[in-house]
N, CA, C and O of each residue as an XYZ file, in Angstrom:
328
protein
N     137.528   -180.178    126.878
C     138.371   -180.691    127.941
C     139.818   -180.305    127.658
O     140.223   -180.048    126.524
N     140.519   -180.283    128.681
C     141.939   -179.826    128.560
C     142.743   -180.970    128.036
O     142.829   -182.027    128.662
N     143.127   -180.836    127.286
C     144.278   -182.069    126.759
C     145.757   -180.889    126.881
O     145.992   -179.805    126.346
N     146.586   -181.830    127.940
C     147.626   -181.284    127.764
C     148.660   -181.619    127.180
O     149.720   -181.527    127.799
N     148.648   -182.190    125.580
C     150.042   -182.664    124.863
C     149.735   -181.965    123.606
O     150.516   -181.692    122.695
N     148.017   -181.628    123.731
C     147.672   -180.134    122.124
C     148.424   -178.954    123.273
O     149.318   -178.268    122.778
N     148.153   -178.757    124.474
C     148.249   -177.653    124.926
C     150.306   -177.281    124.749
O     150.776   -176.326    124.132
N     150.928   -178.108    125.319
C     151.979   -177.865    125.024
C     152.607   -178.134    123.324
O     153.694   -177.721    122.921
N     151.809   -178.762    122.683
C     152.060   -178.262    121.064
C     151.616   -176.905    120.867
O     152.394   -176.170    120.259
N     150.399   -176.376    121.305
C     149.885   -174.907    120.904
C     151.326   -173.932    121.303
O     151.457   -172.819    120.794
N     152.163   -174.386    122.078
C     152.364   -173.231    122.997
C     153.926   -173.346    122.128
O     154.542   -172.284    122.040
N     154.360   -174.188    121.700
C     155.501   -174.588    121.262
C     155.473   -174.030    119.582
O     156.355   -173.706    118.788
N     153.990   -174.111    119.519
C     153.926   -173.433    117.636
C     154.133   -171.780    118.214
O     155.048   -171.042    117.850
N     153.229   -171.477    119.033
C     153.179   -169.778    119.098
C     154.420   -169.247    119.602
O     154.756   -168.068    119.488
N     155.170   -170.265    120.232
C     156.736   -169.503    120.706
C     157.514   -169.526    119.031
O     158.356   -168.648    118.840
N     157.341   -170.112    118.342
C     157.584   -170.663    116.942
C     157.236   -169.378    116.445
O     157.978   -168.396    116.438
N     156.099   -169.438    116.041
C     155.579   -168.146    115.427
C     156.003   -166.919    115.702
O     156.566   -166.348    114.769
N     155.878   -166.213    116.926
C     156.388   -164.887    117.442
C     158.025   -164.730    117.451
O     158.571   -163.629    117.521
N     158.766   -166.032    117.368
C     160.439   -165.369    117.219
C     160.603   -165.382    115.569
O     161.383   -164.586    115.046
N     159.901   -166.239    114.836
C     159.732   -165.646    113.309
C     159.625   -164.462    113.331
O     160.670   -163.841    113.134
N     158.557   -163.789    113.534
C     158.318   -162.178    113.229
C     159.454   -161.318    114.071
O     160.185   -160.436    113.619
N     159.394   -161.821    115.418
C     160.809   -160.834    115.979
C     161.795   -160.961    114.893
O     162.176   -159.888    114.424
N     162.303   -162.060    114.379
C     163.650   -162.342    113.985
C     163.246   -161.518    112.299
O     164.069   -160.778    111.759
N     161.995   -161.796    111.730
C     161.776   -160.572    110.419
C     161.509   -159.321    110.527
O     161.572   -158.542    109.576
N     161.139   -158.955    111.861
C     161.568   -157.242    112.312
C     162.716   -156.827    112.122
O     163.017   -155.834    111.459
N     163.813   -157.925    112.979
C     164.863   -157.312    113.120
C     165.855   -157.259    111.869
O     166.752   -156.426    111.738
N     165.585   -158.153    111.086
C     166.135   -158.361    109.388
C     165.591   -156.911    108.703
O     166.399   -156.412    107.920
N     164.408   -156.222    108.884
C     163.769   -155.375    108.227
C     164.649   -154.239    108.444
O     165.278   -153.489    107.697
N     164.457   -154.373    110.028
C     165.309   -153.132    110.781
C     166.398   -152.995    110.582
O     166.869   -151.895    110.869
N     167.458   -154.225    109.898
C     169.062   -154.244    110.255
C     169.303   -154.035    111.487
O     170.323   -153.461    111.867
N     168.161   -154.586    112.459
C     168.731   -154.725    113.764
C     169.893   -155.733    114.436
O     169.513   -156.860    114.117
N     170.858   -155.835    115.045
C     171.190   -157.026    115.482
C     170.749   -156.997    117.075
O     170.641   -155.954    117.720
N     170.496   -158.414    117.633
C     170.408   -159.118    118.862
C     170.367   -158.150    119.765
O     169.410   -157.736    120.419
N     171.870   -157.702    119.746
C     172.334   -157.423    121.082
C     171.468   -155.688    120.970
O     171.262   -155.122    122.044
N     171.086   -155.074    119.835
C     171.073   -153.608    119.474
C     169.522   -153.791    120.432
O     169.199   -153.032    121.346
N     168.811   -154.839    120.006
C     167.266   -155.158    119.769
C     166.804   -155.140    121.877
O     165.917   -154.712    122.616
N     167.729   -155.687    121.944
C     167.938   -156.379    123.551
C     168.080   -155.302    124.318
O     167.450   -155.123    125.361
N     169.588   -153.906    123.458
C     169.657   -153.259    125.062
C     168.184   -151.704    125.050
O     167.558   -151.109    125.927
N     168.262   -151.635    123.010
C     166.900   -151.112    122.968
C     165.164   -151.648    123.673
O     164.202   -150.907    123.873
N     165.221   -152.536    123.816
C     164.088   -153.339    124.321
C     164.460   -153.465    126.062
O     163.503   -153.943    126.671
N     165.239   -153.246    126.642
C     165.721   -153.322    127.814
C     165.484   -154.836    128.214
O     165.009   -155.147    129.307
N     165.986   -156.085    126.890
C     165.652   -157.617    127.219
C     166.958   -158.397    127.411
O     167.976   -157.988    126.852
N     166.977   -159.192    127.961
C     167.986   -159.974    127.990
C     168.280   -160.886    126.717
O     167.600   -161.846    126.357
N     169.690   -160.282    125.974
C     169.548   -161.143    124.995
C     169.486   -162.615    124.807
O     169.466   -162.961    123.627
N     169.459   -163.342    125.489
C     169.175   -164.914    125.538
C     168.130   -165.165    125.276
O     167.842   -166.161    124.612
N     166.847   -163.904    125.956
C     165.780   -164.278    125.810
C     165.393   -164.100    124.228
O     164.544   -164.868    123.774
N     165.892   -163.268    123.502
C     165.446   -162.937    122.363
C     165.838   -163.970    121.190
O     165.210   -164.256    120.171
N     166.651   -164.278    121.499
C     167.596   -165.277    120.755
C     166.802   -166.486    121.030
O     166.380   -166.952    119.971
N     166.381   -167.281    122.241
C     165.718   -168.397    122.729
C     164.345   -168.439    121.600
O     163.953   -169.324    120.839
N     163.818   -166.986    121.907
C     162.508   -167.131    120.989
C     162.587   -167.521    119.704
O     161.860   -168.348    119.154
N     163.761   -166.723    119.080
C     163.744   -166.745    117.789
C     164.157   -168.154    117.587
O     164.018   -168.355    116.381
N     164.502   -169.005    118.040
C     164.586   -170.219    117.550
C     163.527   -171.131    118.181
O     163.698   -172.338    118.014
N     162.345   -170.688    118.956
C     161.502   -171.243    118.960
C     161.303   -172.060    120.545
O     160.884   -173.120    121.008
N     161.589   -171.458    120.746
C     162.115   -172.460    122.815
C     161.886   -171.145    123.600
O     161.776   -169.964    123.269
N     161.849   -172.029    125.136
C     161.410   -170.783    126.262
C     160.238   -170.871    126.480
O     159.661   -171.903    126.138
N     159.654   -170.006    127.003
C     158.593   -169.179    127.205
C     157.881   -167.910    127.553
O     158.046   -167.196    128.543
N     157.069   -167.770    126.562
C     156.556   -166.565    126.206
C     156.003   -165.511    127.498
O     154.992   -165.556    128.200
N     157.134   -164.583    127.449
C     156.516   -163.462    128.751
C     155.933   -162.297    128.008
O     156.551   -161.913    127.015
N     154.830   -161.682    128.352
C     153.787   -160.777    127.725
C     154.285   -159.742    127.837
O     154.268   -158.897    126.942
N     155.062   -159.524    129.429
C     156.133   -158.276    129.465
C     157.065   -157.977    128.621
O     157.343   -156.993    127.936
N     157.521   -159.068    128.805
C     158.976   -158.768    127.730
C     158.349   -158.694    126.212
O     158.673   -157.759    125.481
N     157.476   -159.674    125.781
C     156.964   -159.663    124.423
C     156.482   -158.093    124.064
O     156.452   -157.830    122.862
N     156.163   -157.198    124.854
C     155.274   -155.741    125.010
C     156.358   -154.650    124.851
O     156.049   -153.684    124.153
N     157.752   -154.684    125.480
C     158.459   -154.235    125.238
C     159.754   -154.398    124.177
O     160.764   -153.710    124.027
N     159.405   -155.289    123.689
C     159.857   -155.843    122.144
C     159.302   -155.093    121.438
O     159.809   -154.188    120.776
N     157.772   -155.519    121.541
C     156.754   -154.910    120.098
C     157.252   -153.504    120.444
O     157.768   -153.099    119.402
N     157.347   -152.640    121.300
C     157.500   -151.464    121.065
C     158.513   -150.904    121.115
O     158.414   -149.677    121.114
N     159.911   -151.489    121.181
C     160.954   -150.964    120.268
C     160.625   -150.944    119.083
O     161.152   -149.966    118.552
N     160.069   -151.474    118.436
C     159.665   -151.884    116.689
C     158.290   -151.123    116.401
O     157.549   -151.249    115.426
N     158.116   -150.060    117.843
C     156.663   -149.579    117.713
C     155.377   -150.487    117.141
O     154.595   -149.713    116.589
N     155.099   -151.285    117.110
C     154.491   -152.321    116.586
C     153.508   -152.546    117.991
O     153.812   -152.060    119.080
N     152.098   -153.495    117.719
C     151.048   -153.347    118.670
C     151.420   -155.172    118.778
O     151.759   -156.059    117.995
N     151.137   -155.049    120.132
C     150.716   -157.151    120.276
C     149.441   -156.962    120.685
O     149.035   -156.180    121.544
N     148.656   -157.950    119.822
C     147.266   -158.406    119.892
C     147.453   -159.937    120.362
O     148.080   -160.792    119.737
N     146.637   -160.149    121.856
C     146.598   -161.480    121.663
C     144.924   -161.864    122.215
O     144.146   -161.302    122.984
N     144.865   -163.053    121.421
C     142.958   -163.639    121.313
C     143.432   -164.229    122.862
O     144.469   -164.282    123.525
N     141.897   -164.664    123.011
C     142.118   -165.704    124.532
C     142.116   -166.956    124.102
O     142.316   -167.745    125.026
N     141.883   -167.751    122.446
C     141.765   -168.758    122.848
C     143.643   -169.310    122.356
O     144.145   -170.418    122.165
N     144.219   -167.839    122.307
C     145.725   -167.780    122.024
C     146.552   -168.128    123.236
O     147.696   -168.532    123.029
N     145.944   -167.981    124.966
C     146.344   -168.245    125.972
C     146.112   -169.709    126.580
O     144.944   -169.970    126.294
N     146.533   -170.537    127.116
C     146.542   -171.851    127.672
C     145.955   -171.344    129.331
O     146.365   -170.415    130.027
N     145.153   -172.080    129.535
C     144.426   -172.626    130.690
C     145.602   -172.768    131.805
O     145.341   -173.207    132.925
């Protein structure tokens, strides 16, 4: 059954999770924000929002992240909310 107070915890860890790794790409890279943003063609707010864990997660924008960093996004289904 759908419980929606795990569902918005799930969704609040995985926005958690994915601006970690953006934000240790861009440490790897010596990227900064704004470099990451106009390379990624993202709005930097959005990148910044993630990395501290808030917002919400767009697959578009997340797709053109991973591939400034050439990097693949894998996501499971039971990784998506109902």
């Amino acid at each position: 059954m759908f419980d929606k107070k795990t569902s918005v915890k799930n969704r609040k860890q995985t926005i958690r999770e994915v601006g970690q790794q953006i934000y240790e790409l861009r440490r790897q890279h010596k990227m900064s924000l704004e470099i990451l943003s106009h390379k990624a063609n993202v709005p930097p707010i959005l990148v910044e929002r993630w990395e501290i864990g808030k917002g919400f997660l767009d697959i578009y924008y997340l797709y053109l992240i991973a591939a400034a960093f050439e990097k693949r996004v894998v996501i499971r289904f039971e990784d998506i909310d109902a």
